[in-house]
Structures are given as structure tokens and as C-alpha cells.
NUSELO-401566 format. One record per residue (C-alpha): y, x, z; residue number from 1. Coordinates in Angstrom, 3 decimals, padded with zeros to 6 digits. Each point is the difference from the previous one (the first is absolute). Example, Ala and Ser with C-alpha at 12.3 -4.5 7.8 and 13.67 -1.06 7.14 Angstrom:
REM residues 2
-004.500,012.300,007.800,1
003.440,001.370,-000.660,2
***
This chain:
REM residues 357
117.980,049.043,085.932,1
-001.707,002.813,001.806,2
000.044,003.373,-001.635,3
-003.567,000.411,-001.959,4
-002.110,002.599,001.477,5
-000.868,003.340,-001.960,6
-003.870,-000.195,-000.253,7
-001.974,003.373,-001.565,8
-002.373,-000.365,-002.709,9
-003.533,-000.167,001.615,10
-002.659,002.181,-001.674,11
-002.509,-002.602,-000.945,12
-003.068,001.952,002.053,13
-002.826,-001.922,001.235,14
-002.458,000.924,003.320,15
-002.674,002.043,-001.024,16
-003.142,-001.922,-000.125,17
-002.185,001.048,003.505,18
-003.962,-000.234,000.722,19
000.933,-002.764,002.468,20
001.758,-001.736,-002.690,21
-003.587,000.516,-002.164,22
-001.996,-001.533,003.359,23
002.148,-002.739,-000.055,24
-000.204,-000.893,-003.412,25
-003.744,000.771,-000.287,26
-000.579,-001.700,003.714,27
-002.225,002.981,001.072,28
000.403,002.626,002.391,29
003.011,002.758,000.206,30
-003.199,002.329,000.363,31
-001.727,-001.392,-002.899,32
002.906,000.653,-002.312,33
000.553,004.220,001.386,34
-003.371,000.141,-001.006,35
-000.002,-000.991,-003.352,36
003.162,001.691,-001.252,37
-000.798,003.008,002.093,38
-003.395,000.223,-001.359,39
-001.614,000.209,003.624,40
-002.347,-002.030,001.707,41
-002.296,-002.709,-001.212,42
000.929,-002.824,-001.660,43
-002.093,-002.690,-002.110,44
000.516,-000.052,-003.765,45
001.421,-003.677,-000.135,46
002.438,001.020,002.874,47
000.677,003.309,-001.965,48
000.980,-001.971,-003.144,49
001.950,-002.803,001.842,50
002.388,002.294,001.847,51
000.988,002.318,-003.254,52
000.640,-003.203,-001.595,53
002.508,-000.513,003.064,54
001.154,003.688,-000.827,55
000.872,-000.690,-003.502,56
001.579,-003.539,000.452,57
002.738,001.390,002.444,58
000.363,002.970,-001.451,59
-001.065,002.346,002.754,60
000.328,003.938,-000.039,61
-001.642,002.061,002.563,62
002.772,002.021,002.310,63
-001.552,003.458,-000.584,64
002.803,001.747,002.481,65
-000.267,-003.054,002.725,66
-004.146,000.209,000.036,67
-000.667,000.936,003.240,68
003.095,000.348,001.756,69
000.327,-002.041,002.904,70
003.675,-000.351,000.481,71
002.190,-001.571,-003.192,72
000.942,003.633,-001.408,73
-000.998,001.693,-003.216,74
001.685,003.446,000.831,75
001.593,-000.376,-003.702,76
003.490,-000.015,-000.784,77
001.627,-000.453,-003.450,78
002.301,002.430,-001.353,79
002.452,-001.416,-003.305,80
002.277,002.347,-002.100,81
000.905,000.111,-003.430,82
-001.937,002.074,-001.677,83
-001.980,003.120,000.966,84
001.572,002.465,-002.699,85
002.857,000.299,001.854,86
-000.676,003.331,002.481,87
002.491,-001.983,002.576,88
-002.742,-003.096,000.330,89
-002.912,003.005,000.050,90
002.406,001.825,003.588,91
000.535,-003.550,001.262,92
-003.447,-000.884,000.095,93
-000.832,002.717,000.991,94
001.661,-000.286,003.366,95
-001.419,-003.207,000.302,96
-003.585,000.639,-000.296,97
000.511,003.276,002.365,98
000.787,-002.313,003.043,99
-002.222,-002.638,-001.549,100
-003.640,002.436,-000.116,101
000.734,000.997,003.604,102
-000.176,-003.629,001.682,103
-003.025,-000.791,-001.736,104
001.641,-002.424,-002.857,105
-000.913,000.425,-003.698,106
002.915,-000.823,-002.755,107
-000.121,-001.604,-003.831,108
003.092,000.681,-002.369,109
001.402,-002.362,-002.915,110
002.919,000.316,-001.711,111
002.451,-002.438,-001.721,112
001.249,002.181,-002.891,113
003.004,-001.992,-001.236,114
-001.542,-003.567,000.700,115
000.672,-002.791,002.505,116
-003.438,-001.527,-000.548,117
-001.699,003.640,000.221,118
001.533,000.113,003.429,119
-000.988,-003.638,001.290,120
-003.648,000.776,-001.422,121
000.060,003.321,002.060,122
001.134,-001.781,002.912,123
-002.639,-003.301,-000.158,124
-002.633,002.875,-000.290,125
001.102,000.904,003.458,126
-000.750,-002.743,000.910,127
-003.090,-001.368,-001.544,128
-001.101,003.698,001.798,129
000.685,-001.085,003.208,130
002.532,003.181,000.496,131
001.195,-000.100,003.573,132
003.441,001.109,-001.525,133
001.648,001.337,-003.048,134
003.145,002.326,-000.530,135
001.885,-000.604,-002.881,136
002.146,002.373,-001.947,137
000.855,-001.366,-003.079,138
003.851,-000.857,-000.952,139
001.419,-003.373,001.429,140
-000.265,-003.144,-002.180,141
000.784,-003.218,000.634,142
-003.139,-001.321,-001.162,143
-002.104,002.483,002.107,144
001.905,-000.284,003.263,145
-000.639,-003.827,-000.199,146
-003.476,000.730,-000.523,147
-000.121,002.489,002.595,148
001.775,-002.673,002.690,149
-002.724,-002.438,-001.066,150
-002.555,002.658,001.050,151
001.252,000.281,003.254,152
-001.101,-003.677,000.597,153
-003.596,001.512,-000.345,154
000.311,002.620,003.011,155
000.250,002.409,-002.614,156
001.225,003.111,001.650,157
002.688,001.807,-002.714,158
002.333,003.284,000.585,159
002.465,000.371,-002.601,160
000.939,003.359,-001.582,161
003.466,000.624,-001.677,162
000.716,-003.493,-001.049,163
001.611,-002.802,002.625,164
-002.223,-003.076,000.870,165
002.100,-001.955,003.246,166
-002.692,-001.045,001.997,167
000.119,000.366,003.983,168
-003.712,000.664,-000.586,169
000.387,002.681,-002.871,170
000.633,003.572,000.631,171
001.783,002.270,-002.227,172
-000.223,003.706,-000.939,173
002.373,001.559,-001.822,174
002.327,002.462,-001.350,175
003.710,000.480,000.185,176
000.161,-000.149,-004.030,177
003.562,-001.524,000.457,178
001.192,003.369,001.286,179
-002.631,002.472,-001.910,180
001.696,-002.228,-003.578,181
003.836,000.771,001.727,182
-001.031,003.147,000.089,183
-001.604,001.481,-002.791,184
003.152,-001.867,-001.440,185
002.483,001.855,001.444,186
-001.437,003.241,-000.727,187
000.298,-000.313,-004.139,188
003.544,-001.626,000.985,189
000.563,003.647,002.005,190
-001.537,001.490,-003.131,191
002.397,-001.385,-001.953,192
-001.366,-002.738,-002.121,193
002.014,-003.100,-000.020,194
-002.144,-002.054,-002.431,195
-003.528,-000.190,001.739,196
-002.998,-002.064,-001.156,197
-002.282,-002.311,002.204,198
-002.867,-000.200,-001.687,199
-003.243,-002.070,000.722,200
001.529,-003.139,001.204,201
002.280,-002.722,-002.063,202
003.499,-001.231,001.745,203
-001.981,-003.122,000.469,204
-002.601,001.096,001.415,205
001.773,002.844,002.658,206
001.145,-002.717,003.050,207
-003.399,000.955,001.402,208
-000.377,003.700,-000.801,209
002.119,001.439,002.754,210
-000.568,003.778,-001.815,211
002.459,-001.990,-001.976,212
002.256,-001.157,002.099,213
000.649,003.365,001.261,214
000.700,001.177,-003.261,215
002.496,-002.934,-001.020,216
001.570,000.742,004.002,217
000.664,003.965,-001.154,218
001.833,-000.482,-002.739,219
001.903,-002.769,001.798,220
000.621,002.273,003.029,221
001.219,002.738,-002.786,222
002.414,-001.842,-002.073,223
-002.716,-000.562,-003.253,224
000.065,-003.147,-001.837,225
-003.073,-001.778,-000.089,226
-001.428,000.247,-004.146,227
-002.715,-002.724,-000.322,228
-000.402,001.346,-002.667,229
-001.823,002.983,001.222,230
-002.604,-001.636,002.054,231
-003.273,-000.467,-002.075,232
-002.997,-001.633,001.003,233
-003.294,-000.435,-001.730,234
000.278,-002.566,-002.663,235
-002.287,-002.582,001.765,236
000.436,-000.202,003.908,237
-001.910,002.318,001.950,238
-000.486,-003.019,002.817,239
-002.379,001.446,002.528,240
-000.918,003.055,-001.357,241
001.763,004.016,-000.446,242
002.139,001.047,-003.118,243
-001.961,002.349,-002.182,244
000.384,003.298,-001.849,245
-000.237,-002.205,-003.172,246
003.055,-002.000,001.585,247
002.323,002.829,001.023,248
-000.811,001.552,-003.879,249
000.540,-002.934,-001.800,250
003.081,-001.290,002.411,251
001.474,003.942,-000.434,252
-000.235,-000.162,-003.973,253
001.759,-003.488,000.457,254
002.847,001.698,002.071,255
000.331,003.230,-002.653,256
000.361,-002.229,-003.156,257
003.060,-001.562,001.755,258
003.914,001.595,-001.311,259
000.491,001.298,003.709,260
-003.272,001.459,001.432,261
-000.166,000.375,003.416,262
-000.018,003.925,001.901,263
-002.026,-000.588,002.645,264
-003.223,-002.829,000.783,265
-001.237,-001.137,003.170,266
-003.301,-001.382,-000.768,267
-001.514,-002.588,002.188,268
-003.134,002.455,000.929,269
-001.565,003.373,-001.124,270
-001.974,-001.365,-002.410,271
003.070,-002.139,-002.113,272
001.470,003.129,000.810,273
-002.680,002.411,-001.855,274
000.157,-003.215,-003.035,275
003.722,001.226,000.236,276
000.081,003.220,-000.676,277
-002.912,000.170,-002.806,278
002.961,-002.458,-002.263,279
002.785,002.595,000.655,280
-002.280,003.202,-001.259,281
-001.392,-002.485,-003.362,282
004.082,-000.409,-000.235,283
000.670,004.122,000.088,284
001.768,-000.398,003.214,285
-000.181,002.522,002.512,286
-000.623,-000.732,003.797,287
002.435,-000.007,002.340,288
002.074,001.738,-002.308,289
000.841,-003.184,-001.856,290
-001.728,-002.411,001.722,291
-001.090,000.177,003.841,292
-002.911,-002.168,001.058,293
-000.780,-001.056,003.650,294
-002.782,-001.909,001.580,295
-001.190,-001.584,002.739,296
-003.376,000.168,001.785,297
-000.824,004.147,000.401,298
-003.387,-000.047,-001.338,299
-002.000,002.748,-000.454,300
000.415,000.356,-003.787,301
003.936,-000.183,000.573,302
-000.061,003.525,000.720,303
-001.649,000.996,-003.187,304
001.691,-001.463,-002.469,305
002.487,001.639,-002.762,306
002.627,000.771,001.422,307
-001.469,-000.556,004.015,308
001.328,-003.818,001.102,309
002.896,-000.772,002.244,310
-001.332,-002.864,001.938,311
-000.209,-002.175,003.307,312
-002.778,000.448,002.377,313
-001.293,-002.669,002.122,314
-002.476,000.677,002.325,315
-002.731,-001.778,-001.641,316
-003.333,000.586,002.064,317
001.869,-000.541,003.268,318
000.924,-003.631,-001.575,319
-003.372,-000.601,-000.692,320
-000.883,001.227,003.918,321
002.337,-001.972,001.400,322
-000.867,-003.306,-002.292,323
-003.793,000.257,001.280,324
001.047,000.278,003.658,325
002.238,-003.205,000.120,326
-002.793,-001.789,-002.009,327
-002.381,001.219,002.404,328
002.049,-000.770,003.179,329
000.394,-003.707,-001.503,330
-004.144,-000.493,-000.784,331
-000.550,000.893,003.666,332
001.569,-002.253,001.638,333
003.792,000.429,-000.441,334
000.200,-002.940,-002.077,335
002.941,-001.263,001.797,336
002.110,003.047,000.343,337
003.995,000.369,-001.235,338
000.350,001.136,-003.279,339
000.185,003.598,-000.702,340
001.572,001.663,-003.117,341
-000.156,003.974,-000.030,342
002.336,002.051,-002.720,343
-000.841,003.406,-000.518,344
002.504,002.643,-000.854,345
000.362,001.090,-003.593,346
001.053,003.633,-001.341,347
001.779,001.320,-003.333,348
-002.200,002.659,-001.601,349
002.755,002.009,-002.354,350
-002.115,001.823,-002.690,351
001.145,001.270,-003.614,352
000.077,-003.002,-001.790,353
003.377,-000.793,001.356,354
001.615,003.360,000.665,355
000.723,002.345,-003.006,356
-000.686,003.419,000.538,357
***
């Protein structure tokens, strides 16, 4: 029997409802319709009241951005992240909208948080808004690249930040966090800790995170044994979204109530990192001196914090440049074009947080 084929799930999206489709139903004139629901023109009260009947039967909504354009563009293009608390999603957009504002094209954000359905209503708004693309940087999930590969089926135009999505059609803009997690790594292992912390993520949930599997590759490379049992993750799975301050605080007290607590944390970004460091100063430790605490992500605050942060920096705004430009390329007429997937350089930031003075 021949091997069954792997289908995607389909998003279950409908054709917007058109003014021809009104005509039709109505069995009056395309013109007749644009006047009525553009509130031009004459029309007779009886044909007035039989075409916003039509209008409410199927369900019709006026395309505010399409009104008047000639060709089948709305100049918008979605943007989805996470959340917007995290300064990294605030630089990335950033980026975007730079390159975005200067061909002419407008943008609208949503964000996930830590749901699967969040994300999938963020990306059928894209849709039901006509977006002539979207660029997505939320973490991979099985559920949402199915979704996303059912989108595609649309001529939905969709860059990918950070996480993978393997479609010919699907560009990709990343950052080498497999080497920036090696890294950062091997500098508390040249510091001299031997039992370092990953928090943010859970063992299960790390195959994807590849901050991660740079950590897990340093202390391979280096002769440490693996702990599981100092990798802590939030408590319910963070699926599309960031780890939190709340996650690397509660995660940290989890790691200092253990018999052997670890001397060093790598915490999955600046912010889990910052969560970090709060639950070793409510435990009257002393940073780096008894515990060193790195991050990943260089934001601004990073720099500020008590002791200053060692962390990762990826060049954020130049992701977001370079995510806008592909998408760009692909909505005017490079449809058809080989893949590309551009990785960006990352760079260790050393500050007092891991080196004791």
C-alpha cells in the first residue's frame, strides 16, 4: 500500500465577501452596490434597503485599506511577536517598520503571549486584513507552523524571524544563538563554575531553543556532565511566547532550595535573567561572588542592572531590516525565487555579573 501523504492542517478561512458578490446576489449593478456602501451617488430608497439587506446576509465588511487602490495591494503588512514588554520585540520591530515607512507600507502588531490560539487569531487577522505579507517572530510550534503552511495556500506572503519554518517559499532571519549559547557557556566554564543553570526553558521543551543547544554542546565540549536537574522552565509551557522575569525568579528560587545549588545561571534572555538575579539577593546571596548570572539578548536595560549583565548581543534592528527586505522582495514579484535564510553574527558582552572584582 502506498505510503499516506503528510497533509497540513488548513486554516478554515473563507473569501472575503466582495461588492460583485453583493451585485450578484442582489442582481443589480456593480455600480449600484459602490454607491450604497460608499455612501456616494444616488440611489432609490427600495434599492438602498435591498442591497444592505445583501450586505448583512453575506456578511460583508468594507476594505477600508483596498478602497481606491487599483492594483490588489493594501500597502499593509502584519508583524507577530510575543509580547511587546519584551525591549527585544520593541528593537525588532523597530527595524521592521524603518524599512517598512520608507516604501510607502503601513504595519499592525499582535502578539501570542504564551498561546497557540493567540497566535492563529493574530495570524487569521492578517488575513481577514488583506495584509500583502506578514513576518513572524514568535517561537516555533508545531501547531503554528502547520497553520502557517496552510497560510501559504492563501498567497500569504510570510518571513520568518528566529524560529525554522521549511518552506522553499519562506525566508528566514536569524541569529547564530547556537554559537552566542556555546559561548556565553564557555565563559562561566573559563570562570570556573562547573555546575551552571539553564534557566527559562524545561529539558523538554529545549530541542528547539538552539541558545540551548549551545549550552548543553559547551559543557559537552568541556568534559561537564549534563544535570537535568538544573534546567528549569516555567511551570506551564511557554509555547510561542518569551520566558519572563517572573519565570527566571520563580525557576531561580526553585534551583536555590535544591541540596546542591548551582554557581553560575545562563538564563534564556535578559529579562529571565533580571527574574534571576532579584531570587538570589531575596536569598542573601551576593552576585557574582556566589552566584554569576548571564543572559542573552543585550538590551538596553542589561547594562543597568545590579551588578551590570553579562550577556549575548544579537543584532536585533538589523534582523528586523533584513526580515522587511526579503518580505518586500517576495510581494513584488519574487514570488518564485530560491529560498534565502540569513544568520547574523552574535557577540559575548562580559560585564560584572560574571567576573568578581
Amino acid at each position: 500500500m502506498a505510503e499516506k501523504q503528510k497533509t497540513h492542517r488548513q486554516p478554515k478561512l473563507s473569501r472575503p465577501t466582495t461588492i460583485r458578490d453583493i451585485a450578484e446576489h442582489t442582481g443589480v449593478a456593480v455600480m449600484t452596490v459602490s454607491r450604497v456602501v460608499n455612501e456616494s451617488g444616488y440611489v432609490s430608497q427600495e434599492m438602498r434597503e435591498k442591497v444592505l439587506k445583501a450586505v448583512q446576509e453575506l456578511n460583508y465588511h468594507p476594505n477600508g485599506l483596498a478602497r481606491g487602490l487599483k492594483r490588489r495591494r493594501t500597502q499593509a503588512i502584519g508583524i507577530l511577536v510575543p509580547d511587546i514588554a519584551n525591549p527585544f520585540a520593541a528593537e525588532l520591530v523597530g527595524g521592521i517598520q524603518e524599512v517598512l515607512s520608507a516604501r510607502g507600507y503601513s504595519s499592525f502588531i499582535s502578539t501570542s503571549d504564551r498561546s497557540t490560539t493567540r497566535e492563529e487569531a493574530g495570524l487569521r487577522a492578517l488575513f481577514d486584513h488583506r495584509a500583502d505579507g506578514a513576518i513572524v517572530a514568535t517561537r516555533e510550534t508545531k501547531a503554528g507552523n502547520d497553520f502557517l503552511l496552510g497560510l501559504l495556500n492563501y498567497d500569504l506572503q510570510i518571513v520568518v524571524v528566529g524560529r525554522e519554518l521549511n518552506h522553499p517559499r519562506v525566508d528566514r532571519v536569524t541569529a547564530d544563538h547556537f554559537k552566542g549559547g556555546y559561548d556565553v557557556t564557555e565563559h562561566l566554564i573559563r570562570m570556573g563554575h562547573t555546575r551552571i543553570a539553564f534557566v527559562g526553558v524545561t529539558p523538554a521543551n529545549g530541542a528547539g531553543l538552539h541558545r540551548y543547544r549551545g549550552y548543553m554542546e559547551a559543557l559537552r565540549a568541556n568534559g561537564i556532565p549534563f544535570d537535568e536537574q538544573l534546567v528549569v522552565g516555567p511551570k506551564v509551557d511557554a509555547g510561542p511566547g518569551f520566558s519572563t522575569q517572573d519565570d527566571g525568579y520563580e525557576g531561580t528560587k526553585r534551583l536555590l532550595a535544591s541540596k546542591r545549588h548551582p554557581t553560575a545561571i545562563f538564563a534564556r534572555n535578559d529579562f529571565t535573567a533580571m527574574g534571576s538575579m532579584y531570587a538570589i539577593r531575596d536569598a542573601g546571596l551576593a552576585i557574582p561572588d556566589d552566584i554569576a548570572v548571564a543572559g542573552f539578548d543585550n538590551v538596553p536595560l542589561s547594562a543597568y542592572t545590579a551588578p551590570p549583565l553579562t550577556t549575548v548581543a544579537q543584532r536585533t534592528v538589523l534582523q528586523g531590516r533584513e526580515a522587511a527586505l526579503l518580505l518586500l522582495d517576495r510581494i513584488d514579484g519574487n514570488r518564485q525565487r530560491e529560498r534565502r535564510n540569513i544568520c547574523l553574527d552574535c557577540e559575548l558582552i562580559v560585564r560584572q555579573s560574571t567576573t568578581r572584582s
